[in-house]
Biopython code that builds the backbone (N, CA, C, O; Angstrom):
import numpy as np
from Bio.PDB.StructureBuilder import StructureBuilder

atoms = [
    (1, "UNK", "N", (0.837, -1.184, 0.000)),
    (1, "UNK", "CA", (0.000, 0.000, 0.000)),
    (1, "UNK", "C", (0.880, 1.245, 0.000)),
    (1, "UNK", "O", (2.041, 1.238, 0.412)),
    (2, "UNK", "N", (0.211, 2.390, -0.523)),
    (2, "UNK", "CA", (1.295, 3.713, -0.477)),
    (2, "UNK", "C", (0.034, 4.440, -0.087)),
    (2, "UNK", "O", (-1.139, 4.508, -0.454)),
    (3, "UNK", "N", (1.173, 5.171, 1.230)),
    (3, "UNK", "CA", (0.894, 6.321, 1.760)),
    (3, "UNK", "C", (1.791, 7.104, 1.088)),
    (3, "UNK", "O", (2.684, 6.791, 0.301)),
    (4, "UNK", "N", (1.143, 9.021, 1.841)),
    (4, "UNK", "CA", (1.600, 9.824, 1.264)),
    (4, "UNK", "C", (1.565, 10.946, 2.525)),
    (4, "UNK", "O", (0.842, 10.879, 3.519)),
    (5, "UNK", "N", (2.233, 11.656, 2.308)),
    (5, "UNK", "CA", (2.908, 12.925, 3.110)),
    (5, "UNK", "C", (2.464, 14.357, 2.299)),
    (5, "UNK", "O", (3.087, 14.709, 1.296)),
    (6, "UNK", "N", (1.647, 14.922, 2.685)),
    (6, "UNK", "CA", (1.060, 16.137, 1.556)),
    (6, "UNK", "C", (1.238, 17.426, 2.516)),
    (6, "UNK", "O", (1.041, 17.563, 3.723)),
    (7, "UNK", "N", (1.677, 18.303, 1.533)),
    (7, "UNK", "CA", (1.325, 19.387, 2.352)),
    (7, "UNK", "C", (0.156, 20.744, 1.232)),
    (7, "UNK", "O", (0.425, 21.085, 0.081)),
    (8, "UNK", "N", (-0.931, 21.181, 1.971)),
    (8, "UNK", "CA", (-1.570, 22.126, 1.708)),
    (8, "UNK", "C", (-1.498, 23.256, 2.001)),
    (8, "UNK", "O", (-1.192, 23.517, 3.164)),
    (9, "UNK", "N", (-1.754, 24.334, 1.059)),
    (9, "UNK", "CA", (-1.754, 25.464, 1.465)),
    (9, "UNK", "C", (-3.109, 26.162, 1.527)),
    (9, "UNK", "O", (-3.748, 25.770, 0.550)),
    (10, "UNK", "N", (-3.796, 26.989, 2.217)),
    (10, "UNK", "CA", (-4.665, 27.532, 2.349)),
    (10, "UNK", "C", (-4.721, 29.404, 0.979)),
    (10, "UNK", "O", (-4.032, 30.424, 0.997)),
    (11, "UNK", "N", (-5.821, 28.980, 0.106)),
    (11, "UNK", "CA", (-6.115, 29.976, -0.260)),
    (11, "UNK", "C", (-6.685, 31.425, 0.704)),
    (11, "UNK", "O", (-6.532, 32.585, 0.323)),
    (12, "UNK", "N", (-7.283, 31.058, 1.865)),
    (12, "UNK", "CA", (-7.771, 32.006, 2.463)),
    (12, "UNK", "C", (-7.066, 32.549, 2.868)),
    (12, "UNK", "O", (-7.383, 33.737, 2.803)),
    (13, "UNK", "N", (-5.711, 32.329, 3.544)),
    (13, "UNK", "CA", (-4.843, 33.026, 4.506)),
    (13, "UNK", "C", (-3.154, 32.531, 4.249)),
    (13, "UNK", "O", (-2.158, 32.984, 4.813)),
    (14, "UNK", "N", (-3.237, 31.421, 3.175)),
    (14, "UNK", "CA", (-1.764, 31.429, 2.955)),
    (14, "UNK", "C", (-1.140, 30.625, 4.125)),
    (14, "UNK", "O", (0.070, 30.759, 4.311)),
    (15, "UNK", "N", (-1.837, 29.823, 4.909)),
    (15, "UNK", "CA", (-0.947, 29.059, 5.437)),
    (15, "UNK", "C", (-0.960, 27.419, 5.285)),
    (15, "UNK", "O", (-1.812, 26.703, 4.759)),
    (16, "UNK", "N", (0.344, 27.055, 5.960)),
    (16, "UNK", "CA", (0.206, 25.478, 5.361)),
    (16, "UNK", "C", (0.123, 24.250, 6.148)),
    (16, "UNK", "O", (0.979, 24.088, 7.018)),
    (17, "UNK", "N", (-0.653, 23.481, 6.000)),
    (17, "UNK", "CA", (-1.185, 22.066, 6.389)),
    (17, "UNK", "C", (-0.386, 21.121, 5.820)),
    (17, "UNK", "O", (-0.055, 21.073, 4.635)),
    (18, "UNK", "N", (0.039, 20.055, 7.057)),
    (18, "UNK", "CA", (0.675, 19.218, 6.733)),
    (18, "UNK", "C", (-0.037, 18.036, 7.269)),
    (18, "UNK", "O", (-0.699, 17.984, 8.305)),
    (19, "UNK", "N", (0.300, 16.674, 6.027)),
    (19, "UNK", "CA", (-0.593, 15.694, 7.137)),
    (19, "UNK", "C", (-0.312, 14.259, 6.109)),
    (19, "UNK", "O", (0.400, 14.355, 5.109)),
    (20, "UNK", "N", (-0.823, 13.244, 6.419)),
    (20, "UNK", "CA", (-0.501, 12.101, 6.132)),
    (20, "UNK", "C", (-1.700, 11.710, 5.683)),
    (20, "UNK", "O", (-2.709, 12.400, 5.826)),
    (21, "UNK", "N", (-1.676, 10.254, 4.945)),
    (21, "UNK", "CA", (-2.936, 9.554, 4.375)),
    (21, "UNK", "C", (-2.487, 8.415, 3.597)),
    (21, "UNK", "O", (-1.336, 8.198, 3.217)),
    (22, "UNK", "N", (-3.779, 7.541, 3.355)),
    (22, "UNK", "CA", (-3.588, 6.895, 2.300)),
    (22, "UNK", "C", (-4.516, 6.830, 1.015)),
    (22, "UNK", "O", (-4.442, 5.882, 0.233)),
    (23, "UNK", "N", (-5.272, 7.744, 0.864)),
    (23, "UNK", "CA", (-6.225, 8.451, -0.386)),
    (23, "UNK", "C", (-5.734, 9.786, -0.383)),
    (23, "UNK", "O", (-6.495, 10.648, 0.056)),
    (24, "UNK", "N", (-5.001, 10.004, -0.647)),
    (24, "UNK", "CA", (-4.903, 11.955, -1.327)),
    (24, "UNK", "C", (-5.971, 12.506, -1.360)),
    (24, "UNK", "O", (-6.473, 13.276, -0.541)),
    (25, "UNK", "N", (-6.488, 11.992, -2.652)),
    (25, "UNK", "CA", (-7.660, 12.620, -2.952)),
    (25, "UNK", "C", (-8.764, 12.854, -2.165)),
    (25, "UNK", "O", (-9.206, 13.980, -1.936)),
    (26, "UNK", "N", (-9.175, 11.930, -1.786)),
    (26, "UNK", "CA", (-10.087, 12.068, -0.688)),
    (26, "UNK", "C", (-9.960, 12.696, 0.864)),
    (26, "UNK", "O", (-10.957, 13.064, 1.484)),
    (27, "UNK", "N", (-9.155, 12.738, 1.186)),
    (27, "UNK", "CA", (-8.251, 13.914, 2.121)),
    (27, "UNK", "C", (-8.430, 15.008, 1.975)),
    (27, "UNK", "O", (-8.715, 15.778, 2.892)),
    (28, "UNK", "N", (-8.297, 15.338, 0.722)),
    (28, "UNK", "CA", (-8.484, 17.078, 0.350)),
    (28, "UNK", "C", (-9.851, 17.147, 0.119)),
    (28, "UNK", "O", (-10.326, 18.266, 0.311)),
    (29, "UNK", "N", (-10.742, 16.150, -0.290)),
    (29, "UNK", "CA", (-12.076, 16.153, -0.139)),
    (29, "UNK", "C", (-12.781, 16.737, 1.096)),
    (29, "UNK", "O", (-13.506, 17.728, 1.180)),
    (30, "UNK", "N", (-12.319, 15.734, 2.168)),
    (30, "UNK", "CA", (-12.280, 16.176, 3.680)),
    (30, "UNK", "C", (-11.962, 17.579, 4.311)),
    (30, "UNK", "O", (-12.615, 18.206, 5.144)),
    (31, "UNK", "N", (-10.830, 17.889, 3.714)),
    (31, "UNK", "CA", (-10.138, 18.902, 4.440)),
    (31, "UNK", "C", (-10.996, 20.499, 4.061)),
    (31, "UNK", "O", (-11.106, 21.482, 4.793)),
    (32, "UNK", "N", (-11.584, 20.262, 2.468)),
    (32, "UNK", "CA", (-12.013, 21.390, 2.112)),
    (32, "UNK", "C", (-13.792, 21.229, 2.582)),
    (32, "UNK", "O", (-14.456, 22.229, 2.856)),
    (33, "UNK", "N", (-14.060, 20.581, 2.595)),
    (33, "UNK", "CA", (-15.439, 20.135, 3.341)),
    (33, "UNK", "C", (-15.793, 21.108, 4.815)),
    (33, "UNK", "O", (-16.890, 21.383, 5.300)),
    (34, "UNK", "N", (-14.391, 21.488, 5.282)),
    (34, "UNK", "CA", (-14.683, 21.787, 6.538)),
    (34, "UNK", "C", (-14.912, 20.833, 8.147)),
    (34, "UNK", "O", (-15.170, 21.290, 9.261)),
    (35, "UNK", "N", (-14.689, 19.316, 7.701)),
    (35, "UNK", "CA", (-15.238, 18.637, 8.376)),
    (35, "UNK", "C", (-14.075, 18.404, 9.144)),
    (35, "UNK", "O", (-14.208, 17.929, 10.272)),
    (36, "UNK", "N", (-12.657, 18.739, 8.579)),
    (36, "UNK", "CA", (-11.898, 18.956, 10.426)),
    (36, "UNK", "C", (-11.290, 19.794, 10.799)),
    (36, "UNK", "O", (-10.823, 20.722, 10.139)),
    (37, "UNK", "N", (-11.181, 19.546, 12.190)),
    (37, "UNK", "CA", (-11.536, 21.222, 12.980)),
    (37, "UNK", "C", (-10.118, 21.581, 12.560)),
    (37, "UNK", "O", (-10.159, 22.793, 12.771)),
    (38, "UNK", "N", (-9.333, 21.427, 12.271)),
    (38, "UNK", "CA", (-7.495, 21.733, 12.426)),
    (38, "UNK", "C", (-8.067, 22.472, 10.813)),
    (38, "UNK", "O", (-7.238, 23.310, 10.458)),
    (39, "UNK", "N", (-8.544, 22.424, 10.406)),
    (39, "UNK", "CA", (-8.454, 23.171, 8.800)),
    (39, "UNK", "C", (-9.452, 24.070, 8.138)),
    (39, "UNK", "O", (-9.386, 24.643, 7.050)),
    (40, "UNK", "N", (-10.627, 24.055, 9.276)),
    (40, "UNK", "CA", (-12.230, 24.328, 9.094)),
    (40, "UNK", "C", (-11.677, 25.764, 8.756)),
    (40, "UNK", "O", (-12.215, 26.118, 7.707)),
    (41, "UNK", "N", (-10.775, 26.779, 9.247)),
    (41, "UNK", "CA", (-10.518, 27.897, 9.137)),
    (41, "UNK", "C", (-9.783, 28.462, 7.799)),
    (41, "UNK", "O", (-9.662, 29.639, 7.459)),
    (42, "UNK", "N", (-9.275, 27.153, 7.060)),
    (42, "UNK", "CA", (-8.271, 27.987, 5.984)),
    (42, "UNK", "C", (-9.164, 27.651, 4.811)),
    (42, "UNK", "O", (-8.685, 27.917, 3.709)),
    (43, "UNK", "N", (-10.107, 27.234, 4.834)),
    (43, "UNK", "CA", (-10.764, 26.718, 3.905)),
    (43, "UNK", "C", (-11.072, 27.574, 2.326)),
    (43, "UNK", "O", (-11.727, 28.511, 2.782)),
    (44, "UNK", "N", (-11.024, 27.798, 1.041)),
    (44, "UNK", "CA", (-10.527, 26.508, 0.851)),
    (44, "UNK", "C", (-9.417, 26.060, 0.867)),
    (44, "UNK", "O", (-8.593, 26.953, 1.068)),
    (45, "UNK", "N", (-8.593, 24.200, 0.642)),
    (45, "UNK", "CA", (-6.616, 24.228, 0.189)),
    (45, "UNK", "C", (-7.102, 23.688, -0.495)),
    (45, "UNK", "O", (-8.218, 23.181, -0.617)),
    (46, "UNK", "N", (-5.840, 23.796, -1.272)),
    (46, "UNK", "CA", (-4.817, 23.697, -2.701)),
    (46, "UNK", "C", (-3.725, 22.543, -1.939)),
    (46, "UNK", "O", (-3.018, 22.593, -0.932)),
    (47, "UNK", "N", (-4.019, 21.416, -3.073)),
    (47, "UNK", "CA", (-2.621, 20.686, -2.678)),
    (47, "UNK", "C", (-1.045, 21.523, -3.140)),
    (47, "UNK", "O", (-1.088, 21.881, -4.317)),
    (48, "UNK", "N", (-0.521, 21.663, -2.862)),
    (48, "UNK", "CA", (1.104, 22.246, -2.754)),
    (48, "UNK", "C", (2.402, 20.852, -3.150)),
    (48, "UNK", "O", (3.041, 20.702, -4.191)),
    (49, "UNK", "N", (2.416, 20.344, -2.381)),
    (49, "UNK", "CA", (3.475, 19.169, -2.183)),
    (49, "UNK", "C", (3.370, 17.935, -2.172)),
    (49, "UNK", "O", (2.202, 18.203, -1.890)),
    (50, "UNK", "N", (3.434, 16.241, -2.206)),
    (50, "UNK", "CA", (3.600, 15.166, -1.740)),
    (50, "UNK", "C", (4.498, 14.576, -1.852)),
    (50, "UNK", "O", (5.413, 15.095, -2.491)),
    (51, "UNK", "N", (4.698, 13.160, -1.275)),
    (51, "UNK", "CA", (5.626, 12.475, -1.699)),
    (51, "UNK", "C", (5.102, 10.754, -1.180)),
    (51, "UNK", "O", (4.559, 10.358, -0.148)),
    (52, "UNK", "N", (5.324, 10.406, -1.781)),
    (52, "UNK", "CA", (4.645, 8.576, -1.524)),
    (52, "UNK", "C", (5.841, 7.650, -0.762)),
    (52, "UNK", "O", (7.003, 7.588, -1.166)),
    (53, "UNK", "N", (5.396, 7.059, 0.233)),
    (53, "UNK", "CA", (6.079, 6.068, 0.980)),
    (53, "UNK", "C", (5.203, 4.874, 1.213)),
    (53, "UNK", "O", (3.990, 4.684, 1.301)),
    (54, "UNK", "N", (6.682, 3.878, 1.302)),
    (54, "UNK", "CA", (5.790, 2.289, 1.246)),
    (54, "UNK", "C", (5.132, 1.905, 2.536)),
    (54, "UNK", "O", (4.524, 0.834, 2.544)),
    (55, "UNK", "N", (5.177, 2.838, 3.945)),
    (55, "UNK", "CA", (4.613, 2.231, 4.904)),
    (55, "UNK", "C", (3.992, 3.780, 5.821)),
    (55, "UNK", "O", (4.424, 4.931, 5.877)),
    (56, "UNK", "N", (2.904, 3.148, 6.386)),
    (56, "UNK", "CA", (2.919, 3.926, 7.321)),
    (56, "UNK", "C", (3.689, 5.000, 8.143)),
    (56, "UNK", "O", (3.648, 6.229, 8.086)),
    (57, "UNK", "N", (4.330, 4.239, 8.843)),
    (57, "UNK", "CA", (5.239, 4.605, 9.766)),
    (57, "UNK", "C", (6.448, 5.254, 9.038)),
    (57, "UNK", "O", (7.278, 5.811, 9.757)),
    (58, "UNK", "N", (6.630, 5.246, 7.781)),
    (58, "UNK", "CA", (7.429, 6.051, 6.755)),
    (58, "UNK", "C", (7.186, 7.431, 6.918)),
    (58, "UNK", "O", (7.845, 8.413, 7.260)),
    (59, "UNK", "N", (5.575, 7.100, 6.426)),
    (59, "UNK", "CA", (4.896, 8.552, 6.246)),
    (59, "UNK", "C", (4.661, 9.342, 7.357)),
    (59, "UNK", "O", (4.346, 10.532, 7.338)),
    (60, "UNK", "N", (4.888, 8.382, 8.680)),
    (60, "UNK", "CA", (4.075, 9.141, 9.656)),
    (60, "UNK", "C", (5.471, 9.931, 10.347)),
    (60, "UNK", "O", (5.361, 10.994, 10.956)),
    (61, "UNK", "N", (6.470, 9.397, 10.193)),
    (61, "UNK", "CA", (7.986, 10.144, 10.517)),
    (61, "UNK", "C", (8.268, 10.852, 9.802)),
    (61, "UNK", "O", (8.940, 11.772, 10.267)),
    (62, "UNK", "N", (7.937, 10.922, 8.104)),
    (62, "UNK", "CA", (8.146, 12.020, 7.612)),
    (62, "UNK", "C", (7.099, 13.186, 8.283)),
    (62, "UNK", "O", (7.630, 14.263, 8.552)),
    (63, "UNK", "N", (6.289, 13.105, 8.442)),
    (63, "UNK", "CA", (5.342, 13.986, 8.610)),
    (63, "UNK", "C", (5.671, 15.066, 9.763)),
    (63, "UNK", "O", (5.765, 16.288, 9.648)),
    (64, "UNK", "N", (5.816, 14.274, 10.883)),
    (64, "UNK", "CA", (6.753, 14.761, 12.515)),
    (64, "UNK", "C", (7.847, 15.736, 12.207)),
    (64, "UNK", "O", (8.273, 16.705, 12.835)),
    (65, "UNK", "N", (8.185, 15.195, 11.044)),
    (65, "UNK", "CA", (10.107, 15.892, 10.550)),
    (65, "UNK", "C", (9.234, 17.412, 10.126)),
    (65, "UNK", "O", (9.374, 18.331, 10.934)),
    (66, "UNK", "N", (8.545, 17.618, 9.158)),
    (66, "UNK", "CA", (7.948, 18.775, 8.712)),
    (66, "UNK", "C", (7.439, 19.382, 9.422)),
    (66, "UNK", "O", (7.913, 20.503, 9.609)),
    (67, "UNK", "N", (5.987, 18.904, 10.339)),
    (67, "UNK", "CA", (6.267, 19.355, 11.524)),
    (67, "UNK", "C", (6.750, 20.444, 12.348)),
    (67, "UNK", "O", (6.385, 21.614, 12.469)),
    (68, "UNK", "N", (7.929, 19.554, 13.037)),
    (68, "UNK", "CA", (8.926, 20.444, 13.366)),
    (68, "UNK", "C", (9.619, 21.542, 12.798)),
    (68, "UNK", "O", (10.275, 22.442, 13.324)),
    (69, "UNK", "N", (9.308, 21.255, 11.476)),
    (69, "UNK", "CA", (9.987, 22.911, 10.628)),
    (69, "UNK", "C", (9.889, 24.474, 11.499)),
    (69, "UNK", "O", (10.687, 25.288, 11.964)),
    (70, "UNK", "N", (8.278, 24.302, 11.382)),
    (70, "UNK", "CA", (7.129, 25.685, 11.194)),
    (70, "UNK", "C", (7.361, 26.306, 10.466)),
    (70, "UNK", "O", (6.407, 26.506, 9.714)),
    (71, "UNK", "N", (8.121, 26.748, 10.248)),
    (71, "UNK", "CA", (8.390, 27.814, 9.592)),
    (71, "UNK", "C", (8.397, 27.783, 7.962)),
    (71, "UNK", "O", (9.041, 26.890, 7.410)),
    (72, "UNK", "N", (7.763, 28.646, 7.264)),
    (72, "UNK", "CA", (7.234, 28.301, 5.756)),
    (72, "UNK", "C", (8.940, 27.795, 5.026)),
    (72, "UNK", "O", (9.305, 26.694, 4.614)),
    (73, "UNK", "N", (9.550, 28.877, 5.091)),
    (73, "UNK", "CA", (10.758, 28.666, 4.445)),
    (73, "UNK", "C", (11.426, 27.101, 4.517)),
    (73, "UNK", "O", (11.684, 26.447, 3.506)),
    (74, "UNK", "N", (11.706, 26.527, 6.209)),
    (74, "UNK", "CA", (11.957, 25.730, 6.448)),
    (74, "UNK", "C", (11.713, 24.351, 5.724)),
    (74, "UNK", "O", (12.509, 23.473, 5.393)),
    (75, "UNK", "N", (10.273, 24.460, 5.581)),
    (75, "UNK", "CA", (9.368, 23.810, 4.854)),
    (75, "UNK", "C", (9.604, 23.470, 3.442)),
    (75, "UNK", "O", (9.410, 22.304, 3.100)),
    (76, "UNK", "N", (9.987, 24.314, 2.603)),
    (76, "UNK", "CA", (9.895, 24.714, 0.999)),
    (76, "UNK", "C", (11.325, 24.349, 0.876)),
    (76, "UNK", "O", (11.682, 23.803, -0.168)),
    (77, "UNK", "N", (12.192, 24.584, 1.814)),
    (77, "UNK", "CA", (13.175, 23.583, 1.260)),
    (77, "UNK", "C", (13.254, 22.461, 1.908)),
    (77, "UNK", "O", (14.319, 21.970, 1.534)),
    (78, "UNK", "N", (12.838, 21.867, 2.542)),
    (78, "UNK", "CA", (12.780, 20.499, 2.634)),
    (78, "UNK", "C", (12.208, 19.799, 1.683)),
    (78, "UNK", "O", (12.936, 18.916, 1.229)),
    (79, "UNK", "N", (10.838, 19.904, 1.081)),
    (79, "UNK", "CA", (10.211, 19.433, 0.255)),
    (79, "UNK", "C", (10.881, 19.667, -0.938)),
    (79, "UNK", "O", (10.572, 18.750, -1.698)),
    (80, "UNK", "N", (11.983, 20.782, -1.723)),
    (80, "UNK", "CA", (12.900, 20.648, -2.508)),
    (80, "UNK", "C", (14.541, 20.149, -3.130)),
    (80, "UNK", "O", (15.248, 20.296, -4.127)),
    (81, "UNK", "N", (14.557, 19.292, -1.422)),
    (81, "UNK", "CA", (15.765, 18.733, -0.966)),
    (81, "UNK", "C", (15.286, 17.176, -1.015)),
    (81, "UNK", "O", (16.034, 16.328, -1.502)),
    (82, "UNK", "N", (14.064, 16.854, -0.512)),
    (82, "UNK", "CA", (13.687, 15.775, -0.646)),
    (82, "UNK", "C", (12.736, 15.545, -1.777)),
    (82, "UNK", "O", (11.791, 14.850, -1.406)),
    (83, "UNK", "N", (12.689, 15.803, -2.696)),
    (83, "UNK", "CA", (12.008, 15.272, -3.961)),
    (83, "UNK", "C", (10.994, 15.140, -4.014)),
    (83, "UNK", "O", (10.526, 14.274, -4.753)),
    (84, "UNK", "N", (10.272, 15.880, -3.312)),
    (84, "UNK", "CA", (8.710, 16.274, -3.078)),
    (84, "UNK", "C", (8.130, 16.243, -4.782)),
    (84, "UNK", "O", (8.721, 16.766, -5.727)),
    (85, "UNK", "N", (6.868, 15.508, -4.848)),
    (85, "UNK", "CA", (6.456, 16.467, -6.088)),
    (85, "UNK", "C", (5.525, 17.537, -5.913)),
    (85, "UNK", "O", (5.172, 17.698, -4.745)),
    (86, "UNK", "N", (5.037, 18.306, -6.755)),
    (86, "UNK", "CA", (4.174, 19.652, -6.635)),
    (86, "UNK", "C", (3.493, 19.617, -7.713)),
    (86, "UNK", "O", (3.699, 18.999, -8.758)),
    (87, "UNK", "N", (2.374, 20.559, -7.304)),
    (87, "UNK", "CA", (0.910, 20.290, -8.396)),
    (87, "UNK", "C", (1.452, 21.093, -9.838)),
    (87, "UNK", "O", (0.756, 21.400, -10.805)),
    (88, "UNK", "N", (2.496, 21.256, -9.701)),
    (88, "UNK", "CA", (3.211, 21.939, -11.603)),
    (88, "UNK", "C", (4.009, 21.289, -12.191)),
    (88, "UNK", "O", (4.537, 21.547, -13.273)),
    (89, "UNK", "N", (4.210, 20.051, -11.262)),
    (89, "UNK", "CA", (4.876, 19.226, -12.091)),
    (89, "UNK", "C", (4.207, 18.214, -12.381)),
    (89, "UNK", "O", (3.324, 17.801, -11.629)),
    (90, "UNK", "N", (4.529, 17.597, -13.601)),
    (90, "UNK", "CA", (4.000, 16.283, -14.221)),
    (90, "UNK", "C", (4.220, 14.725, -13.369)),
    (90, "UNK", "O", (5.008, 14.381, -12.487)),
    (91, "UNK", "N", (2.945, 13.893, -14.219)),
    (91, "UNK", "CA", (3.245, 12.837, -13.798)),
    (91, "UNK", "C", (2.466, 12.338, -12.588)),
    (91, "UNK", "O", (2.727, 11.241, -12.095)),
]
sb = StructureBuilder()
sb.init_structure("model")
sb.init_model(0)
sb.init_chain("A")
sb.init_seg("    ")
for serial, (resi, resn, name, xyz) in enumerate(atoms, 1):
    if name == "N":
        sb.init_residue(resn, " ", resi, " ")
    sb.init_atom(name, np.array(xyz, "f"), 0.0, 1.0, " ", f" {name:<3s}", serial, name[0])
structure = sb.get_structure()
């Protein structure tokens, strides 16, 4: 199974959501729905980033690592150091 590590950005206010799954798609379904409370406020996001891992516990340590960033910058290069893909690139 592949999980994934995504990060969103909020059109309303420009900030970014980070979080784990194993449907993408349906995640951002969720997230823009309003139906959880950690995101009900930025509503709507834009996927920004992912990256696919073979296990859980892959994804769920990457996730902790970002995390810990906060900070946007922090963020934007990690996901360009680690081979993130982004919604402008192909494939």
């Amino acid at each position: 199974m592949i999980y994934y590590v995504y990060i969103l950005e909020s059109v309303t206010n420009g900030k970014y959501y980070v979080g784990q799954t194993e449907d993408l798609k349906q995640r951002l379904i969720r997230h823009n729905s309003g139906r959880n409370e950690s995101t009900k406020s930025g509503v709507p996001w834009e996927l920004k980033w992912w990256k696919e891992f073979g296990t859980r516990s892959e994804s769920m340590e990457e996730e902790k690592k970002i995390k810990k960033l906060k900070k946007r910058k922090g963020i934007e290069n990690h996901v360009i150091k680690n081979n993130y893909r982004g919604v402008a690139q192909p494939g």
